[in-house]
LOTI-209642 format. One line per 10 residues: for each residue x, y, z of N, C-alpha, C, CB. Coordinates in steps of 0.05 Angstrom, whole numbers. Glycine has a CB too. Example, Ala and Ser with C-alpha at 12.3 -4.5 7.8 and 13.67 -1.06 7.14 Angstrom:
BEGIN
264,-114,156,246,-90,156,264,-66,156,226,-89,181  257,-45,142,273,-21,143,258,1,157,282,-12,114
This chain:
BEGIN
9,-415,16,-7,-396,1,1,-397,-28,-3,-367,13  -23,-397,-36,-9,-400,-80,0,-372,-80,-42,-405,-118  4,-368,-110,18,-340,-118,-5,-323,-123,38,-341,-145  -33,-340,-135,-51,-319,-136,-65,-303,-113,-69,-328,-150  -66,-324,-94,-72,-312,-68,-43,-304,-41,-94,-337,-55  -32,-296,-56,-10,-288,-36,-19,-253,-52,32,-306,-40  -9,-256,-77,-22,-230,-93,-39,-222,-85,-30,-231,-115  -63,-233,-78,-85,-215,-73,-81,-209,-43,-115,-228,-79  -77,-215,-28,-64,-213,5,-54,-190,7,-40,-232,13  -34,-184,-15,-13,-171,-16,-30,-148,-21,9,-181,-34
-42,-139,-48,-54,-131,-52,-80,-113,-29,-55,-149,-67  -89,-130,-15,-106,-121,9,-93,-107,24,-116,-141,26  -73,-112,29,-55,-102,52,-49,-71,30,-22,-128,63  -34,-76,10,-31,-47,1,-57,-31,7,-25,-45,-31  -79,-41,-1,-104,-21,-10,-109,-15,24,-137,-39,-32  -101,-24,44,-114,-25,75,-97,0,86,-109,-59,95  -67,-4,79,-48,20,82,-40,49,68,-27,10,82  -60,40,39,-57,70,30,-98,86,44,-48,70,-19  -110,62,48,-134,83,62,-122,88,90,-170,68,67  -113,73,106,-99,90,132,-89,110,134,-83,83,141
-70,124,105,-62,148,92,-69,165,77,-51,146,83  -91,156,79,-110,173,59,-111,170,31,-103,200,60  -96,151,14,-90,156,-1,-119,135,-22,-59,153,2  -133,144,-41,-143,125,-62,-129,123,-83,-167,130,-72  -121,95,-82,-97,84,-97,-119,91,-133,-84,39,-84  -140,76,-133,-165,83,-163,-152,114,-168,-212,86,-152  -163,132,-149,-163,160,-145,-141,164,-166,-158,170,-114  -122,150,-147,-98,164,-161,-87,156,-191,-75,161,-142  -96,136,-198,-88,126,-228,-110,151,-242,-96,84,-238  -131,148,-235,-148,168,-257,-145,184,-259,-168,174,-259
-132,204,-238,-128,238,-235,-96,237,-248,-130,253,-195  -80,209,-256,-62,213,-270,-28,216,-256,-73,235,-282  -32,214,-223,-20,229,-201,-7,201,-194,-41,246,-177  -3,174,-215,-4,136,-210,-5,127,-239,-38,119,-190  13,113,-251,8,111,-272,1,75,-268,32,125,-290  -34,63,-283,-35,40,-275,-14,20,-263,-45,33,-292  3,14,-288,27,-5,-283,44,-2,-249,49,5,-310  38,26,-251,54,23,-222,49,7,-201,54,43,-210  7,2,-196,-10,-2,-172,1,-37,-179,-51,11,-174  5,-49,-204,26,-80,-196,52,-82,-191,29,-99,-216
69,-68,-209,95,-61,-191,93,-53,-162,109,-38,-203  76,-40,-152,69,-32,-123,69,-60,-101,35,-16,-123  48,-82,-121,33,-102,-107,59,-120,-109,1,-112,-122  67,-120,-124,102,-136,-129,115,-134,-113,121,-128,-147  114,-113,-107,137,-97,-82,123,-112,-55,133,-52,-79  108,-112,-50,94,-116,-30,91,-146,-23,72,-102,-35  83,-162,-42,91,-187,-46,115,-194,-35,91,-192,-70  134,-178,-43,172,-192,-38,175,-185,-8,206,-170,-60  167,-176,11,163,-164,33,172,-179,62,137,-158,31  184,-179,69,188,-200,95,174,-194,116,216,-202,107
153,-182,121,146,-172,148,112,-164,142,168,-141,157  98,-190,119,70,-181,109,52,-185,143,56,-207,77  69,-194,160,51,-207,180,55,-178,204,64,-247,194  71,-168,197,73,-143,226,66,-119,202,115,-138,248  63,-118,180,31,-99,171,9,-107,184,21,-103,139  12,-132,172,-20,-137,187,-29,-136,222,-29,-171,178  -10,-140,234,-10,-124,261,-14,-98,248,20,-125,281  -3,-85,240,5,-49,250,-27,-38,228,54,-30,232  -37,-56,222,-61,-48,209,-89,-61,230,-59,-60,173  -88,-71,250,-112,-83,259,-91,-64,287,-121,-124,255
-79,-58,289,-71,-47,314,-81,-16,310,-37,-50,321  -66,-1,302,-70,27,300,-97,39,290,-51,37,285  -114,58,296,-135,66,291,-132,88,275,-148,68,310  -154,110,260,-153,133,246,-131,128,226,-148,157,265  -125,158,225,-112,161,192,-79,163,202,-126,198,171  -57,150,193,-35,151,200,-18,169,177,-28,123,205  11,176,202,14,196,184,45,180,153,26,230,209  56,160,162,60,146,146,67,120,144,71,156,138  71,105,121,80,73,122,92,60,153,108,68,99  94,38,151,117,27,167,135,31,160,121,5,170
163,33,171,196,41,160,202,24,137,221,34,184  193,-12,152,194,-32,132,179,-35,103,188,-51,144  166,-17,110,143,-19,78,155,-9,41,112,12,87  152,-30,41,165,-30,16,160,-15,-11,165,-52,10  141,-9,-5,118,20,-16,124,51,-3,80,13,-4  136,51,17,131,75,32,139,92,12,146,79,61  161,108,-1,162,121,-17,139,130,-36,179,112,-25  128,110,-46,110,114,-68,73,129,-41,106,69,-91  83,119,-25,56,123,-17,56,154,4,45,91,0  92,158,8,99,188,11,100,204,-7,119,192,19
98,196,-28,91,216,-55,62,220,-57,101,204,-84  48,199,-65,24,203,-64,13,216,-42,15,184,-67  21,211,-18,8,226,5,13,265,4,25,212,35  38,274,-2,47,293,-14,31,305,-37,68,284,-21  14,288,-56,8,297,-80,-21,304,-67,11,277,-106  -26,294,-52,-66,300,-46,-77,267,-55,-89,335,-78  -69,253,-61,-75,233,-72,-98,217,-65,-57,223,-71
C-alpha cells in the first residue's frame, strides 16, 4: 500500500468510527469543538496503528451507534472527548 493510500484508508476508517459514535468529525472542526490540524494528527495516529485490520472487522461486524472506540484505537481519547462534547 503507498503512503497516499494507506492515508486515505486510514483516514476512512477514522471517518467510519467516529459515525459509529456519533461523532461528525466536519461538524466538529466548524463548531470549533476540533481544531483542523488535529483531524491529520488524528489520521497520523491512525496510520501508526497495528491493528488497521481488526477495525475493520469491528466496523463491518458491529451494527448501530457504539458506545466507544476499540481499547486499541489510537484515537479513542480524542473521539471520547468529542463524544462527551455533543460532537
Amino acid at each position: 500500500m503507498t503512503d497516499q493510500s494507506k492515508i486515505r484508508h486510514h483516514a476512512a476508517l477514522m471517518d467510519r468510527v467516529a459515525a459509529r459514535l456519533g461523532v461528525d468529525l466536519e461538524a466538529a472542526v466548524f463548531d470549533g469543538k476540533m481544531a483542523f490540524g488535529e483531524v491529520s494528527e488524528a489520521v497520523l495516529r491512525c496510520a501508526d496503528c497495528p491493528n488497521p485490520e481488526d477495525c475493520a472487522h469491528w466496523l463491518d461486524r458491529e451494527e448501530g451507534r457504539a458506545e466507544a472506540a476499540p481499547v486499541y484505537c489510537q484515537n479513542r481519547a480524542l473521539f471520547e472527548r468529542l463524544v462527551g462534547e455533543g460532537a
